[in-house]
N, C-alpha and C positions, 0 to 999 in steps of 0.2 A: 595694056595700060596698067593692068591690074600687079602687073611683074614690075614696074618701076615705082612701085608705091613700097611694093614687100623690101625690095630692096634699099630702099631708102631708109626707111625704118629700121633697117637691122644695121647700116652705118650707125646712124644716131645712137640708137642704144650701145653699138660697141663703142662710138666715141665718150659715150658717159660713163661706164665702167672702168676704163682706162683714165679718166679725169678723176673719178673716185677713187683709186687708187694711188694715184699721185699726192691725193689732198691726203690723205688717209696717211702716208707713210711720211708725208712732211710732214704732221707732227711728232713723228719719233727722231726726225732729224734737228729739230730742234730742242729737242730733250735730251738728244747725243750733245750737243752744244754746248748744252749750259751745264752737264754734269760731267762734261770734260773739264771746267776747270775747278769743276768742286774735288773731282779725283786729282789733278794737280796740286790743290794748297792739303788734300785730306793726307796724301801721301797711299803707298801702300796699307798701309791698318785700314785708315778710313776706305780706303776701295772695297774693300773684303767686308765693310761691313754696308758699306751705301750699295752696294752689291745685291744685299739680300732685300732691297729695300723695292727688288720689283719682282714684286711676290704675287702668281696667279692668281686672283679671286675667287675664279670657276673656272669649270671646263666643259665643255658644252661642245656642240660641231662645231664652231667658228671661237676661238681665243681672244680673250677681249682680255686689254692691260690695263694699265694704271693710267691715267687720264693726265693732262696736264697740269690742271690745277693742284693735283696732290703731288707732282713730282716738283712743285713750286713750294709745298708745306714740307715736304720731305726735304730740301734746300734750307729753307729758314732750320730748321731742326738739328743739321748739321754743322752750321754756323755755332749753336749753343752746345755745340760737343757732346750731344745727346743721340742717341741712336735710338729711333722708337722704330718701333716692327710690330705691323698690324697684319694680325692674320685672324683672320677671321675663326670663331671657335665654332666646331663641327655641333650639330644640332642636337647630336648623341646625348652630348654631356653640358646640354644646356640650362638643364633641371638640377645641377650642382650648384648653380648661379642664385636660382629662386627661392628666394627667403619665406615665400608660403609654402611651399615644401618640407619647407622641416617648421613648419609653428606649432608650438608647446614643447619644443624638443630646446630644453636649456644649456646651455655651454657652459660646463663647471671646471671652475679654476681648479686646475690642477695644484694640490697644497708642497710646498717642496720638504724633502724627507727632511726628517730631522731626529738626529740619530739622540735612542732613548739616556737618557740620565741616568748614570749611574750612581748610587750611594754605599759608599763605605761605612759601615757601622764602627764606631768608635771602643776596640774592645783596648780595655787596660791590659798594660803590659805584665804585668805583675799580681797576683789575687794578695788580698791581704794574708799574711803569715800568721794571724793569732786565731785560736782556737775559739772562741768566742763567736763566732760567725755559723759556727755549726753543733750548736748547742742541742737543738732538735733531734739531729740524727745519731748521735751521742745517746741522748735519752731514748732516744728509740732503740736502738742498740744495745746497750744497756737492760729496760723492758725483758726483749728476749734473749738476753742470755741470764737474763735470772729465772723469767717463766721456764726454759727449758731444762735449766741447773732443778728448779721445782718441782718439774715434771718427771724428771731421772726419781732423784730421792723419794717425791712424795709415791709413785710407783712402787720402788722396792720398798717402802715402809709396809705398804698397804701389802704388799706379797709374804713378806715377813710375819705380820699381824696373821691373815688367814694361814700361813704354814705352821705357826705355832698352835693356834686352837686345832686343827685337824691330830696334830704329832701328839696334843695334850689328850683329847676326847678318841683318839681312834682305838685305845684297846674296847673300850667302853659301850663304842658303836658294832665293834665286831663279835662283844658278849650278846650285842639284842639281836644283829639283823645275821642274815645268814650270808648280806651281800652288801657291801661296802664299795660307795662310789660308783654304782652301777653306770655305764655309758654304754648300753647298748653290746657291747661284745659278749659273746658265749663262754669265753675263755676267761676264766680267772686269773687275773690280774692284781700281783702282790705290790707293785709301784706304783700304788693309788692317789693319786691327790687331787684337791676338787680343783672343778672345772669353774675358766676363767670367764665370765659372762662379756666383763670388762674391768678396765683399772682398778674398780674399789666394788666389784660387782664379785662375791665368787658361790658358785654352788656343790652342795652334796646331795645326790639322791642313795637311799638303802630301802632297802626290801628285804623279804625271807621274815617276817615275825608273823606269828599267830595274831588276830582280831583287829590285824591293819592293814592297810595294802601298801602302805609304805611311810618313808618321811623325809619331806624335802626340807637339807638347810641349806638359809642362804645369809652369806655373812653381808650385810652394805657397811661400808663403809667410810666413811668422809672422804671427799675427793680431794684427797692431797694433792694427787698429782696435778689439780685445777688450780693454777694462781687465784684467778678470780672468786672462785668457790670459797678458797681459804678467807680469805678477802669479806667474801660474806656472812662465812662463819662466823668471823670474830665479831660483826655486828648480832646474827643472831645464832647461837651456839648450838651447836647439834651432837651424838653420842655415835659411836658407833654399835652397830647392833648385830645381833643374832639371831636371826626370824628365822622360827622351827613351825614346820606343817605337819601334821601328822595326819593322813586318812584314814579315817573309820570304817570300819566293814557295817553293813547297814544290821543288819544282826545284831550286831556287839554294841550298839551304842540308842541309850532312851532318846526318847524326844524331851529332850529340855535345850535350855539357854542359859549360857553362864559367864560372865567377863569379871574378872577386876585389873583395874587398871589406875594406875596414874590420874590426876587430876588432868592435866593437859590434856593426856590419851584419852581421857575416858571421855572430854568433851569432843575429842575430836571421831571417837569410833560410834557413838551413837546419833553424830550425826549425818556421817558419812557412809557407814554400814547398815545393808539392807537389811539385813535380819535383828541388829538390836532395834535401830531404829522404829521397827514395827512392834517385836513384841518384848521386848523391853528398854522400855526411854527413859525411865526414871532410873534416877544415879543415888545409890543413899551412901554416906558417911561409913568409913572405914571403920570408926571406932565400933560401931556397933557390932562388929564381929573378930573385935580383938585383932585387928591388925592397924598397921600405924594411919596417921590420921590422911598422908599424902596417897592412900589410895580411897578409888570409890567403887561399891558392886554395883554389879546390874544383872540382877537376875531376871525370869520368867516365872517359875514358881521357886517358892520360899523354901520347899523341901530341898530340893536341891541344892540352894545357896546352903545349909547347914550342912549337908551331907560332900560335895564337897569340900568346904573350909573345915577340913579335920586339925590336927595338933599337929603333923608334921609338916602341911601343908603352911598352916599360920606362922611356925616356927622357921621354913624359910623367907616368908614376907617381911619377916622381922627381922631377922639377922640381914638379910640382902636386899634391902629398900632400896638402896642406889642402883642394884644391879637389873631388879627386875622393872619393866615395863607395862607390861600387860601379859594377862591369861584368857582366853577365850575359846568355849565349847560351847560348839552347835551343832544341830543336825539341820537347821535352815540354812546356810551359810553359800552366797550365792555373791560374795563380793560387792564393790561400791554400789550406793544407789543408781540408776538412771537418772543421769543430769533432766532437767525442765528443757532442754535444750534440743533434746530428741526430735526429729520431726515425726516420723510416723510410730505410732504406737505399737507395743510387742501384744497379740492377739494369746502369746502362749507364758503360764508363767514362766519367770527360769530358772534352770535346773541346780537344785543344791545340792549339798554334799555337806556329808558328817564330819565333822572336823574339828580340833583340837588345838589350838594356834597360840603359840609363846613367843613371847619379844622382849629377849635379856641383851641390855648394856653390859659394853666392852670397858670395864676401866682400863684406862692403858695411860694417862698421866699420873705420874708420881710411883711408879713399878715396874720391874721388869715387864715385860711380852710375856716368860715364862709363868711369872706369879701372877701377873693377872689371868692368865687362862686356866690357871689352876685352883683361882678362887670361882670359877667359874662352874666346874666341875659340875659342883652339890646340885647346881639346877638343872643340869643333862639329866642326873638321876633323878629329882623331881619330876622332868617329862615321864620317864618311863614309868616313875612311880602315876603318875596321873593317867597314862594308859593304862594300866592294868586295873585301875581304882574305876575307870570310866566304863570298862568293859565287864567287870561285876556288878556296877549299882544297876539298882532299878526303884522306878516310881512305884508307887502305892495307886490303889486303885482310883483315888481323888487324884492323884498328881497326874495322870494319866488320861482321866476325863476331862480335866481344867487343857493340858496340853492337844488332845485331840478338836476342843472347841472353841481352843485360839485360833487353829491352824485352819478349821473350817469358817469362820468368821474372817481371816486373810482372806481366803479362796473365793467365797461371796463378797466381799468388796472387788476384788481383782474384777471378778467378771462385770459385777454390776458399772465399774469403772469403764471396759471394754467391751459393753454392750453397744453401744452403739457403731464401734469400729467394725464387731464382730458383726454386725446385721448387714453396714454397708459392705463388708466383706464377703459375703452371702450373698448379696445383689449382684455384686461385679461378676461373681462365679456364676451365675444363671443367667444372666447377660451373656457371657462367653460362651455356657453351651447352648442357649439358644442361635446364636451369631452362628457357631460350630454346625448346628443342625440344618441353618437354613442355607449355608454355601454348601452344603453336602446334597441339599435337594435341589439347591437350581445349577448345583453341574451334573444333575444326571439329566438326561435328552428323554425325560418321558414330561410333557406338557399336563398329561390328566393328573400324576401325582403332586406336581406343585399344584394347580388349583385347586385340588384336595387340602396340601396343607395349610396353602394362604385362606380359604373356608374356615379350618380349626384354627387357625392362628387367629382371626377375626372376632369367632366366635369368643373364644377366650378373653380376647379383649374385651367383648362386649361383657361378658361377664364379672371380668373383672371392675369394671367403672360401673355397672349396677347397682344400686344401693341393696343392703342386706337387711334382710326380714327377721326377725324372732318371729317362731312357731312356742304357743302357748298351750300344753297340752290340758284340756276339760276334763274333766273327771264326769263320765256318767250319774247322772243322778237316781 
């Protein structure tokens, strides 16, 4: 019984499968139907495209299509000659869609190029032709080729000037010294001429004379070759000169102090010079020793001012007022003062030197080069006359002790001046070698001897901050 029930049951179900089958595939019969005449009025194009229009969903074990209702929308759609295609977008690239995805991320208008602006600069075709437009460079132009034209001439002027006084003075130089224009060579040398320092700068050094150890001249001369200099010249005028040194042997020459000079000169060397300026500042009146009223002396002692100012000596002050400048003999003679400007103080005095110092003006307007250097003459041999004159005098026994207790009365101020640099200077120096002594004991590797010295060191201090006792000695009674 149980056999005609099974069987029964497996008709039915197969009769249902096969009725679902049927229903199932009529609906695609009638979807053949109706898109048969849409591919009729669409033509071939529209077939090719209503074609694509049955487009898988998914794929799964069993194929499932487009339903009817959309093959009804897909129809209307057609009619409007419009071809829509839905496909579904893979899930991959689903997050290109989402606008939370990209929020705070702004989309900037791209700006469209715009190609840069050119500017032609407007030059004229033509510069103007007249000279007036370049008047500046002209004048500058001009400027240097005159400074230069200046520089030529006033050069060889200046070389001219000093080759005539040498050719004038050189027999004269080679009767004193036994060596003329010395530069250092061993070999005597007959094509002597002095040496060029610079432009309007030139020097002679001579040696070989008994009671000197030499004499340097040095001619300065206006800087012609200087536009600008000339330039300032003619606002304040200046001479050309002949500065003669003569060094003293320390033997051959007393201690005194002797200048005359010029009014201008004379104010300008005792204020400027270290050795008038100390021991003789006062300037007295030419007349009173017979020469003309535009010079002034300045002596140290008075003997000496007489003995000096003899009658041939007056009688060139007199005839050649214009030529001479200044005379000055010292055996202090140690160059300008020290400016106030100095910062640290000199602990040593400084070193002087015996010397004999002449400065005679060049006339050179209104006369040959030749004639003026040969009016010149008479006072080369006043030098030599004044060295041999300097190297016989001597002081008297008052002149002598007045000069020894000026010079000690310098010497005691100097220190009493430098006393106190001199004491801090004495400090720093036993600062040092105590500093010195104590890196010396604590790099040696013995422990007992530094404790030893840091002990004296102590003590010392101690004694030093101690106050100090007078001891009053009693006399037994």
């Amino acid at each position: 019984m149980w056999l005609y029930r099974i069987f029964f049951l497996f008709l039915v179900f197969q009769n249902s499968i096969a009725h679902d089958a049927d229903s199932e595939f009529a609906e695609f019969e009638d979807f053949d139907d109706d898109n048969s005449a849409i591919f009729n009025a669409a033509g071939e194009e529209k077939d090719s495209s209503a074609a694509t229009k049955y487009s898988v969903v998914g794929e799964d074990d069993s194929n499932e299509f487009i339903s009817s209702d959309e093959s009804d929308s897909f129809a209307n759609d057609e009619e409007s000659d419009e071809v829509l295609v839905d496909i579904e977008v893979d899930s991959e690239f689903e997050h290109f869609q989402d606008a939370d995805e990209f929020e705070g991320f702004e989309e900037k208008e791209e700006k469209p190029l715009v190609e840069p602006k050119i500017t032609i600069a407007k030059v004229p075709v033509n510069f103007r032709q007249s000279w007036d437009s370049y008047y500046l460079e002209i004048l500058m132009i001009f400027g240097l080729f005159v400074y230069f034209i200046n520089f030529a001439l006033g050069k060889s002027k200046n070389t001219k000037i000093a080759n005539a006084w040498f050719q004038t003075h050189k027999q004269l130089l080679e009767e004193n010294f036994a060596m003329v224009g010395d530069d250092g060579n061993l070999e005597r040398n007959d094509n002597v001429k002095m040496i060029k320092e610079s432009e309007n700068v030139f020097t002679l050094w001579c040696s070989g004379r008994t009671c000197c150890e030499g004499m340097l001249v040095e001619l300065r001369l206006i800087k012609r070759q200087d536009l600008v200099a000339i330039i300032a010249n003619m606002m304040k005028p200046s001479l050309d000169q002949v500065q003669i040194t003569v060094r003293m042997n320390k033997e051959d020459m007393e201690n005194f102090i002797f200048a005359v000079a010029s009014k201008k000169t004379a104010l300008h060397i005792s204020k400027d010079l270290q050795d008038i300026s100390i021991y003789c500042s006062e300037r007295k009146a030419g007349e009173k020793y017979n020469i003309p009223s535009s010079f002034q002396v300045m002596s140290e002692i008075a003997e000496s001012t007489s003995a000096m100012l003899d009658s041939k000596i007056i009688a060139v002050l007199n005839n050649y007022t214009e030529c001479v400048d200044y005379i000055h003999f010292s055996d202090q003679y140690s160059g300008l003062k020290p400016t106030e400007e100095a910062t640290s103080p000199t602990l040593k005095q400084p070193q002087v030197q015996k010397v004999l110092r002449f400065g005679f003006n060049i006339p050179v307007k209104g006369m040959p080069l030749e004639e003026a250097q040969k009016r010149l003459k008479p006072l080369m041999v006043m030098v030599f006359y004044c060295i041999n004159k300097v190297k016989n005098y001597r002081l008297s026994k008052e002149g002598k002790h007045k000069a020894d207790k000026n010079r000690q009365k310098v010497e005691e101020a100097f220190l009493k001046s430098t006393h106190q640099a001199r004491a801090e200077a004495a400090a720093a120096k036993r600062e040092e070698k105590k500093r010195l002594e104590k890196e010396r004991i604590m790099a040696e590797d013995d422990p007992e001897k530094q404790r030893r010295w840091e002990i004296r060191e102590e003590k010392r201090q101690a004694k030093k901050k101690a106050p100090r006792m007078k001891q009053l000695k009693v006399k037994a009674l």
